[in-house]
C-alpha positions as a Markdown table, in Angstrom:
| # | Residue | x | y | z |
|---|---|---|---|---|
| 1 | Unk | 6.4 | -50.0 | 24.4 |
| 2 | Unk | 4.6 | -47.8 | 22.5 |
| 3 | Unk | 5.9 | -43.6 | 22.9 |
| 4 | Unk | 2.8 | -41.3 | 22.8 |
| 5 | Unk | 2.7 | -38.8 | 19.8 |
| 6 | Unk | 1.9 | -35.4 | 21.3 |
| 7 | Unk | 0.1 | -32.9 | 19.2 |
| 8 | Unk | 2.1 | -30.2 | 16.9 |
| 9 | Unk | 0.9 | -27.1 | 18.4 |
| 10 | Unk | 2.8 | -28.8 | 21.9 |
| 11 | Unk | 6.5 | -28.0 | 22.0 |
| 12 | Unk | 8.0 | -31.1 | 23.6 |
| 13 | Unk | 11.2 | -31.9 | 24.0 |
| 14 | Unk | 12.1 | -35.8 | 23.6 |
| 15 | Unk | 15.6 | -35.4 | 24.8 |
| 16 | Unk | 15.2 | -34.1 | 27.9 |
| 17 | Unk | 11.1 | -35.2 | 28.1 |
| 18 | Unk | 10.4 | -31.4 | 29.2 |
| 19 | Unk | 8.0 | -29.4 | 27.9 |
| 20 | Unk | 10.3 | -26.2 | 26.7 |
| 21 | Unk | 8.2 | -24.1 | 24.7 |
| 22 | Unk | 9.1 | -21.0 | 26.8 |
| 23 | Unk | 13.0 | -21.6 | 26.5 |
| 24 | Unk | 13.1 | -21.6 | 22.6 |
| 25 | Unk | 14.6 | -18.7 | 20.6 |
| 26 | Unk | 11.7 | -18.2 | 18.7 |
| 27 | Unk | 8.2 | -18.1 | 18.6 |
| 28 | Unk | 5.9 | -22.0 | 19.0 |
| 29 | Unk | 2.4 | -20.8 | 18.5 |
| 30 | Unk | 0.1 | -19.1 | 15.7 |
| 31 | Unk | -0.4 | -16.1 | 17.8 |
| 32 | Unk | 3.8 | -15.8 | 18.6 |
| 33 | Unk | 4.6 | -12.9 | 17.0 |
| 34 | Unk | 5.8 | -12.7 | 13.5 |
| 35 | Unk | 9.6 | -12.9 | 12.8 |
| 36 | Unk | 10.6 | -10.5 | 10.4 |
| 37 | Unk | 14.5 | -11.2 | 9.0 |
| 38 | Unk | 16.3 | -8.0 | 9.4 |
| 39 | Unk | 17.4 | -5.7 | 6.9 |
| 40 | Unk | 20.7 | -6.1 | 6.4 |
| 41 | Unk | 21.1 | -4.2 | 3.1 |
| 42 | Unk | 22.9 | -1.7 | 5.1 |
| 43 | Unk | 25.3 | -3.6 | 6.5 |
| 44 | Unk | 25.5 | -6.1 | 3.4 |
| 45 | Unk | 26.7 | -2.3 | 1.6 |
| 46 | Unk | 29.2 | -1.7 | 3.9 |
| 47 | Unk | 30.8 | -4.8 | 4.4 |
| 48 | Unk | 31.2 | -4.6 | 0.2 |
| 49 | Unk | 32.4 | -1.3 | 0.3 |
| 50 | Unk | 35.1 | -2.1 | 2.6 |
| 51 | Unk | 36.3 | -5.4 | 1.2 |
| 52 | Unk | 36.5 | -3.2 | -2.1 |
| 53 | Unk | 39.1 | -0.6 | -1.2 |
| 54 | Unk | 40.5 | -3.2 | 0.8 |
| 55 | Unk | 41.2 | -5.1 | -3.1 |
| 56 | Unk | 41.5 | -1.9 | -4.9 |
| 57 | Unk | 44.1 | -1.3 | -2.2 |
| 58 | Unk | 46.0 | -4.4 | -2.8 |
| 59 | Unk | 45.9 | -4.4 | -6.5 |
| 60 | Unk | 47.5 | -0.8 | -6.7 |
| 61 | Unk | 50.1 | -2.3 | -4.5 |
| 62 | Unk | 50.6 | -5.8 | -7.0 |
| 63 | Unk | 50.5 | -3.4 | -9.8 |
| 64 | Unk | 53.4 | -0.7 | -8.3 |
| 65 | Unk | 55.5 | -4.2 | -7.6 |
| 66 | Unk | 55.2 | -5.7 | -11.1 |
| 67 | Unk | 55.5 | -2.2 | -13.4 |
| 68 | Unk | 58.8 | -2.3 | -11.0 |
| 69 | Unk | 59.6 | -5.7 | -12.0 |
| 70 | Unk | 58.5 | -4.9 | -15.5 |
| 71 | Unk | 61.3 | -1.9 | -15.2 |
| 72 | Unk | 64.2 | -3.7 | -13.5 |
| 73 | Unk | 63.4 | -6.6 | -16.1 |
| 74 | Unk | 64.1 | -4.1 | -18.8 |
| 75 | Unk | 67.1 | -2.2 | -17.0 |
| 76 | Unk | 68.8 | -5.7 | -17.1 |
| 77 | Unk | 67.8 | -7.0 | -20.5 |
| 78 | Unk | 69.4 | -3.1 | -21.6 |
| 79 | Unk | 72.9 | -3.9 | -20.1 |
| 80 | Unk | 73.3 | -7.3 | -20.2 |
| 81 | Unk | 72.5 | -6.7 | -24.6 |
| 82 | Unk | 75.0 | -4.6 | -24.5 |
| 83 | Unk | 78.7 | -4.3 | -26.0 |
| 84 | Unk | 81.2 | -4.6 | -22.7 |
| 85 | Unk | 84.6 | -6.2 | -23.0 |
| 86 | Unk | 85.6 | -6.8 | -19.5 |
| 87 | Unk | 84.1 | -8.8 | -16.4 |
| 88 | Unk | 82.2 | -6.0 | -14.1 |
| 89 | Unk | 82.8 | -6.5 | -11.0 |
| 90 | Unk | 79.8 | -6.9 | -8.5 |
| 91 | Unk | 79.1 | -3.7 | -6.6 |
| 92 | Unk | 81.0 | -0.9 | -9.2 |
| 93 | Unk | 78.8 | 1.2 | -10.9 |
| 94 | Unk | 79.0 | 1.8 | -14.7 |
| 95 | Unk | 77.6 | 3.8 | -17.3 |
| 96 | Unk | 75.5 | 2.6 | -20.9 |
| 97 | Unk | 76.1 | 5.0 | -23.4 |
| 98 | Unk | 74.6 | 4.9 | -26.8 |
| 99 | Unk | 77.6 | 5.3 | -29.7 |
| 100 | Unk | 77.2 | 6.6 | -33.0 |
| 101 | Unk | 75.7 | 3.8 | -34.7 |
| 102 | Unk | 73.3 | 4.0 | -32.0 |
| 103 | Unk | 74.5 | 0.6 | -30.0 |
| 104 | Unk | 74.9 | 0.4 | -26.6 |
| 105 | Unk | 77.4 | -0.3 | -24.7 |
| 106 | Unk | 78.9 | 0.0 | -21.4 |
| 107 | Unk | 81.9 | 1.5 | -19.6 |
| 108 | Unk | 83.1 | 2.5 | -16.6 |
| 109 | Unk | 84.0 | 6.3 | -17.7 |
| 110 | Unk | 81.9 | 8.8 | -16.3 |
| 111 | Unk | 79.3 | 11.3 | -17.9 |
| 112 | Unk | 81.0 | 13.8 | -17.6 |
| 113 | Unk | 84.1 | 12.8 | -19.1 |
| 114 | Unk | 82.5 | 11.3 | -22.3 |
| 115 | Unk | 80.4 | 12.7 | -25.1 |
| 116 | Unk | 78.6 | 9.5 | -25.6 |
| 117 | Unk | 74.7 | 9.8 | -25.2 |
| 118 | Unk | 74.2 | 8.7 | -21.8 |
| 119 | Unk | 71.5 | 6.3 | -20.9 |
| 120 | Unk | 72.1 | 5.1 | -17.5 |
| 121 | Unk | 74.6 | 4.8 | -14.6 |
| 122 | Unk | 74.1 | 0.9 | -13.2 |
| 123 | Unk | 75.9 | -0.7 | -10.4 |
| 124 | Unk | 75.8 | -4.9 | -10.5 |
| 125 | Unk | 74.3 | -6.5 | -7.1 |
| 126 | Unk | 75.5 | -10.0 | -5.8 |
| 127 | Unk | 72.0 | -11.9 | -7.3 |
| 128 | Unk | 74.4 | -10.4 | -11.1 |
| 129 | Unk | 71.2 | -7.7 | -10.9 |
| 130 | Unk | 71.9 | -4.3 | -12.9 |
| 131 | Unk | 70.4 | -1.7 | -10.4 |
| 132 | Unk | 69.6 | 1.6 | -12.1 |
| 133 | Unk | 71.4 | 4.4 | -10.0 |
| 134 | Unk | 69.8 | 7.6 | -10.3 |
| 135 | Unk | 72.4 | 10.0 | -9.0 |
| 136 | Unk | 74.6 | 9.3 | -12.5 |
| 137 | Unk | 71.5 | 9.7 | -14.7 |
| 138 | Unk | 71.3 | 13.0 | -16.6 |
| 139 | Unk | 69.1 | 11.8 | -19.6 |
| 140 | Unk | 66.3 | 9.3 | -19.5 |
| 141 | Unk | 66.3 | 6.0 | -20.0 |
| 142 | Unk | 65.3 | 5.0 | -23.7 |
């Protein structure tokens, strides 16, 4: 059996064998009107402007994490290069002075009762982690 071809301008629909011009989402006929895509610059703008401060956002936050990374790093690669003769003990703090041949080295006598050049007070975590402890620190860091 042979199916009829019906014309282009007729909006048939072979599924359902119903003639559903009227029920389409856009127009079927030369004199439908035009459909103009909308402008979506605006919106386009937006959506770029927001993803952007949502990355500028989260690489300020990566960067923050790895400078303080970067500055642990160094903290421990300080202490554990220095001169100690004794096992520290996980949780005590200590102190790195510098001596006068300008090598470091570390000890567990206070700033204030030494005339070493203080670099740091340090206190060892349980991962064996040199955390920098403020409190103790009256010079910077070299």
């Amino acid at each position: 059996m042979k199916k009829e071809k019906k014309p282009d301008l007729v909006v048939f629909n072979e599924d359902t064998q119903q003639y559903d011009a009227a029920l389409k989402p856009y127009g079927t006929s030369a004199s439908s009107p035009v459909i103009k895509p909308l402008n979506t610059a605006t919106w386009r703008n937006d959506g770029v402007q927001r993803v952007n401060k949502q990355f500028k956002s989260k690489f300020e936050e990566v960067r923050k994490e790895y400078e303080e990374l970067i500055q642990k790093f160094q903290y421990n690669d300080l202490v554990y290069n220095s001169k100690f003769s004794f096992e520290p003990n996980i949780g005590e703090v200590y102190h790195l002075y510098n001596n006068r041949k300008e090598e470091s080295f570390l000890s567990i006598i206070s700033p204030d009762q030494c005339s070493f050049y203080h670099l740091g007070s340090f206190r060892l975590n349980t991962d064996k982690m040199w955390e920098k402890l403020e409190s103790f620190s009256t010079t910077p860091i070299i």
